[in-house]
C-alpha positions as CSV (number, residue, x, y, z in Angstrom):
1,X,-64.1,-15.0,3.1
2,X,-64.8,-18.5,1.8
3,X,-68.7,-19.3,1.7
4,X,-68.7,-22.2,3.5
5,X,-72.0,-23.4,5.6
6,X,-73.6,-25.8,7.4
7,X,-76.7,-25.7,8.4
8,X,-78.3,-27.8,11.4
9,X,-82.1,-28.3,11.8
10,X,-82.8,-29.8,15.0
11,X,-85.9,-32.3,14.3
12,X,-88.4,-33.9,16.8
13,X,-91.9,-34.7,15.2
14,X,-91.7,-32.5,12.2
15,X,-92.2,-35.3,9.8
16,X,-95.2,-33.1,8.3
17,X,-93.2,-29.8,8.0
18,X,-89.9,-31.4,7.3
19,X,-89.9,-32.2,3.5
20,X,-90.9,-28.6,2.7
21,X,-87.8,-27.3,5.1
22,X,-85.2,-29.2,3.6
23,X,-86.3,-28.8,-0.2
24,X,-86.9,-25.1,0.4
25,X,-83.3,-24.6,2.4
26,X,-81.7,-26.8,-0.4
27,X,-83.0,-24.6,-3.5
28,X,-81.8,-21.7,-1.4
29,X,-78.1,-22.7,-1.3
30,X,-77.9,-24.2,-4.7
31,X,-78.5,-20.9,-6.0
32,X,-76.5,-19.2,-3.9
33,X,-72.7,-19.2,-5.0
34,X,-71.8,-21.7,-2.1
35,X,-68.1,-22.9,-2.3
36,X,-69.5,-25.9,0.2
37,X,-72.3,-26.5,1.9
38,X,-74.5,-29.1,4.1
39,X,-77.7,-29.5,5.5
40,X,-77.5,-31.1,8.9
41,X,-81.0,-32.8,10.3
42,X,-80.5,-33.8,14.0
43,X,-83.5,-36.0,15.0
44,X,-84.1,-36.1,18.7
45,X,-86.3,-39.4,19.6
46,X,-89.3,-38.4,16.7
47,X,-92.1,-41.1,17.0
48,X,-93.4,-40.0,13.5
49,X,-92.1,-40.6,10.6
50,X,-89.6,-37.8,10.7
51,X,-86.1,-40.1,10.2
52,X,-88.0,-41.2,6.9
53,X,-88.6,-38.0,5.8
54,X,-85.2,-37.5,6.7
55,X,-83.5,-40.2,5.3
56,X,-85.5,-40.1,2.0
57,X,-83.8,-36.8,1.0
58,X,-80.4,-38.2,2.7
59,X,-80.5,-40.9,0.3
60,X,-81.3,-38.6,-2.7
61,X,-78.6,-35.7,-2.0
62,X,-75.2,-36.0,-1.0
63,X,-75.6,-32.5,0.9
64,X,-77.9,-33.5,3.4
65,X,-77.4,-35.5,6.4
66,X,-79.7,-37.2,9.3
67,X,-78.0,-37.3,12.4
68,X,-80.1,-39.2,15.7
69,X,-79.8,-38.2,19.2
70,X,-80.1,-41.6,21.5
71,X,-83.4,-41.1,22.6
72,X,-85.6,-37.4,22.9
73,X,-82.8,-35.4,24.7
74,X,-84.0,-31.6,23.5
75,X,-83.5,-29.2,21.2
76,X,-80.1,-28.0,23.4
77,X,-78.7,-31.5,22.5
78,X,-79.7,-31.5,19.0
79,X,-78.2,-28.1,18.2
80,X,-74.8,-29.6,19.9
81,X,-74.9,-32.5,18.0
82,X,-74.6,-30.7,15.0
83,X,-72.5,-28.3,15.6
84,X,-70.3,-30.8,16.5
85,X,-70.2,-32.7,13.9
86,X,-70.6,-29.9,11.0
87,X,-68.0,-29.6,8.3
88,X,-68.5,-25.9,7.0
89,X,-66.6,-22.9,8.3
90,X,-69.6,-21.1,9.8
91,X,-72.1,-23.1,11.2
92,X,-76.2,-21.9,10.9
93,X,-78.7,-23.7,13.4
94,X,-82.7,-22.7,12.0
95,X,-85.6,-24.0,13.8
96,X,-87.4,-26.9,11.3
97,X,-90.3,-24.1,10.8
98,X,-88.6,-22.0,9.0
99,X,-89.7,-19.2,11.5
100,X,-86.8,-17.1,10.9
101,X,-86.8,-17.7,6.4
102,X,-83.6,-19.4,5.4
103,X,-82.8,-16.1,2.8
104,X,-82.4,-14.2,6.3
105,X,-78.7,-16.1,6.4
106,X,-77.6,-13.1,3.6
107,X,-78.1,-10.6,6.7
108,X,-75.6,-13.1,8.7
109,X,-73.9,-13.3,6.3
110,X,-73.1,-9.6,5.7
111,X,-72.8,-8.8,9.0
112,X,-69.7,-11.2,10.1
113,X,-68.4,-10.7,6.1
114,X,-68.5,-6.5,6.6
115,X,-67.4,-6.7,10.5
116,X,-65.3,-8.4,13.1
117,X,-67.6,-10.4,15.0
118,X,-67.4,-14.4,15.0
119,X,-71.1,-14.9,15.8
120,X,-74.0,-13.2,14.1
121,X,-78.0,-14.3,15.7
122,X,-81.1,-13.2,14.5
123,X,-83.0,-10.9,16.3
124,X,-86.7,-10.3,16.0
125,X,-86.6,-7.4,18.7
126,X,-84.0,-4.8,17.0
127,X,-86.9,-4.3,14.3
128,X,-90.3,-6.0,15.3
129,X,-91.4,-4.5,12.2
130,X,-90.3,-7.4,10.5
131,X,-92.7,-9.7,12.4
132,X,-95.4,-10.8,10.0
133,X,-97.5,-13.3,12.4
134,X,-96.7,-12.1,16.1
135,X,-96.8,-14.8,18.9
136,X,-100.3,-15.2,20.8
137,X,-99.6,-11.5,23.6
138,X,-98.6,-13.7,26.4
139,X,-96.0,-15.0,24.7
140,X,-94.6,-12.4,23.7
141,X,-95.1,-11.2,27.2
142,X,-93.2,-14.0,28.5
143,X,-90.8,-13.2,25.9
144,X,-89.4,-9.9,27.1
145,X,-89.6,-10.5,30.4
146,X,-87.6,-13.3,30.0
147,X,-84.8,-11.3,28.6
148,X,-85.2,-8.9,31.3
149,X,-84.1,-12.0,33.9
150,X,-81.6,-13.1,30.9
151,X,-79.7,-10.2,31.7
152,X,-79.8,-9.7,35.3
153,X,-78.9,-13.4,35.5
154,X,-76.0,-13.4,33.1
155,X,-75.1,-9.6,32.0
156,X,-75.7,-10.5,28.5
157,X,-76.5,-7.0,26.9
158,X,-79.0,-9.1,23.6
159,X,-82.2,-7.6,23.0
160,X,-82.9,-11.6,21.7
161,X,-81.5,-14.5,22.6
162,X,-84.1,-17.3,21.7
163,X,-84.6,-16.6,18.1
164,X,-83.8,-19.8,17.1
165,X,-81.4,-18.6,13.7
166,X,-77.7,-18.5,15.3
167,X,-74.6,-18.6,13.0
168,X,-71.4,-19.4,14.4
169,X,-67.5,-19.5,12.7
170,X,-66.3,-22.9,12.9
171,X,-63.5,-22.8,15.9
172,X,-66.3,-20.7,17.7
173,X,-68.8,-23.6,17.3
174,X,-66.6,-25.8,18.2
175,X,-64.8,-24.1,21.4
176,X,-68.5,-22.8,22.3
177,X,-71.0,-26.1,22.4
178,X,-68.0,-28.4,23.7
179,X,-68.5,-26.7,26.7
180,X,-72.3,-26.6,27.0
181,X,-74.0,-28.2,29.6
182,X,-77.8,-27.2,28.9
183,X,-79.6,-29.6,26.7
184,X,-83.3,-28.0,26.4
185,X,-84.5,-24.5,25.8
186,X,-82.3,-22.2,27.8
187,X,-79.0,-23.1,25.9
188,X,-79.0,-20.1,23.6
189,X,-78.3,-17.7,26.7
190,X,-76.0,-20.5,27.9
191,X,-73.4,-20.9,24.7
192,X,-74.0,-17.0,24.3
193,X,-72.9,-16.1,27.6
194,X,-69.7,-19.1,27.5
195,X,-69.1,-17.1,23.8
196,X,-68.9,-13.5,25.8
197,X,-66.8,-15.0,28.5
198,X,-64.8,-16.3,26.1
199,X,-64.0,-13.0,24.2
200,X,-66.1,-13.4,21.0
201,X,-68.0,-11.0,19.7
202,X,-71.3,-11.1,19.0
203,X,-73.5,-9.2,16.2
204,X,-77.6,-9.4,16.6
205,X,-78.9,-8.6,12.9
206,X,-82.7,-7.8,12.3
207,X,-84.7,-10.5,10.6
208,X,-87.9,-11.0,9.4
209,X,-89.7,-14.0,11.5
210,X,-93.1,-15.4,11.9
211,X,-94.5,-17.4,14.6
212,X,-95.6,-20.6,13.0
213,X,-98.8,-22.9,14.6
214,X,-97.1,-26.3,16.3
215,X,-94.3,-24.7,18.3
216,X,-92.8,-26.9,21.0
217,X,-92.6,-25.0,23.2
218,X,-95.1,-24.5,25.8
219,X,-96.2,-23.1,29.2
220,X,-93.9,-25.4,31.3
221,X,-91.0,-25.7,28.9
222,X,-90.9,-21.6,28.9
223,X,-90.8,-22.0,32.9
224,X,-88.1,-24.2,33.1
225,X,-86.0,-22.1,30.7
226,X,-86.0,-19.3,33.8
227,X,-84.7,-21.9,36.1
228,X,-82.1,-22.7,33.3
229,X,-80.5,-18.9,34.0
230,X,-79.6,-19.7,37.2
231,X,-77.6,-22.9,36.1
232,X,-75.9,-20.9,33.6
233,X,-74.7,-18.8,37.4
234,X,-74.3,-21.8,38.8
235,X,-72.2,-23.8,36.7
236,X,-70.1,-20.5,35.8
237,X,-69.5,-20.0,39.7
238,X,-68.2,-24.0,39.9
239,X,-65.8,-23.3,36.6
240,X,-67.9,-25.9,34.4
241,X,-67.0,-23.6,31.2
242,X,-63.2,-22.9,31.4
């Protein structure tokens, strides 16, 4: 199997945290034996200096891109907008944090290269073991009780779905986030559940994570991800995803 990635950082504010990402995810693949890879920044409205950040390391390396959203549209959007435009064969999206490490990919990696699924996510609750800095408890609360209404909403049978460390096959990614409609938080349970209706299979792989100070997402985004499931229903029900 050809090693071929892209990897898409969606971006809003993270001019501070930014610099370290992309020199820390570019070391990682230059030492890897890579027959092509990118680095995909999405910016999504920033007000900071995040597209100079950006741009600076654009300008410096031909494997890194900047990418801008017109206007703050949400982390949904962003992922889209790189997936969409990505060049690799599989396609990686990782949260600007680096929550989920970038040497976690080898455990992607190995799980679509040794099996037959199309999709391989990170999954912090197959082996919470592997958390080294846990959420504040009610997150984490809110966590697993969200998965509890992922499921009855959607059927999805993933212990995870909002680890933010997805890697998709190229005609996957693109058949997938052509046809999603969510632009905020509660896309990963939407392109997951199109994916599943679609036939593709999906692998969840243990990976070390920690929660990093600075998150974006908050009491009221976390709400509106729940009202997010029943859209998925909804715009199944009206045929939006065929």
């Amino acid at each position: 199997m050809t090693r071929s990635i892209s990897i898409i950082i969606p971006a809003y504010n993270e001019q501070s945290r930014l610099p370290d990402t992309l020199r820390r995810v570019e070391e990682y693949l230059q030492q890897g034996d890579w027959n092509f890879h990118e680095i995909l920044v999405v910016d999504d409205g920033s007000t900071d200096g995040t597209v100079e950040a950006a741009s600076e390391f654009a300008n410096a390396n031909p494997n890194i891109r900047l990418l801008r959203n017109p206007g703050n549209r949400g982390k949904g959007f962003s992922v889209r907008h790189g997936m969409l435009e990505a060049r690799g064969d599989w396609r990686l999206f990782s949260d600007a944090d680096l929550s989920t490490p970038i040497e976690e990919l080898e455990k992607l990696w190995c799980a679509v290269a040794e099996g037959d699924s199309e999709i391989a996510i990170g999954s912090r609750a197959l082996d919470r073991s592997l958390i080294g800095v846990h959420q504040p408890g009610y997150r984490e609360s809110m966590g697993r009780f969200f998965n509890k209404v992922m499921r009855a909403a959607t059927g999805l049978k993933i212990s995870d779905t909002q680890c933010g460390f997805k890697m998709f096959r190229r005609d996957v990614a693109e058949e997938v986030f052509s046809r999603q409609k969510l632009e905020r938080f509660g896309f990963d349970a939407e392109v997951l559940y199109v994916a599943t209706r679609r036939g593709y299979r999906i692998v969840e792989v243990p990976v070390r994570w920690n929660h990093v100070e600075g998150s974006k997402v908050g009491m009221l985004t976390g709400l509106h991800a729940f009202g997010e499931l029943l859209e998925i229903r909804l715009n199944s029900m009206r045929g939006k995803y065929r």
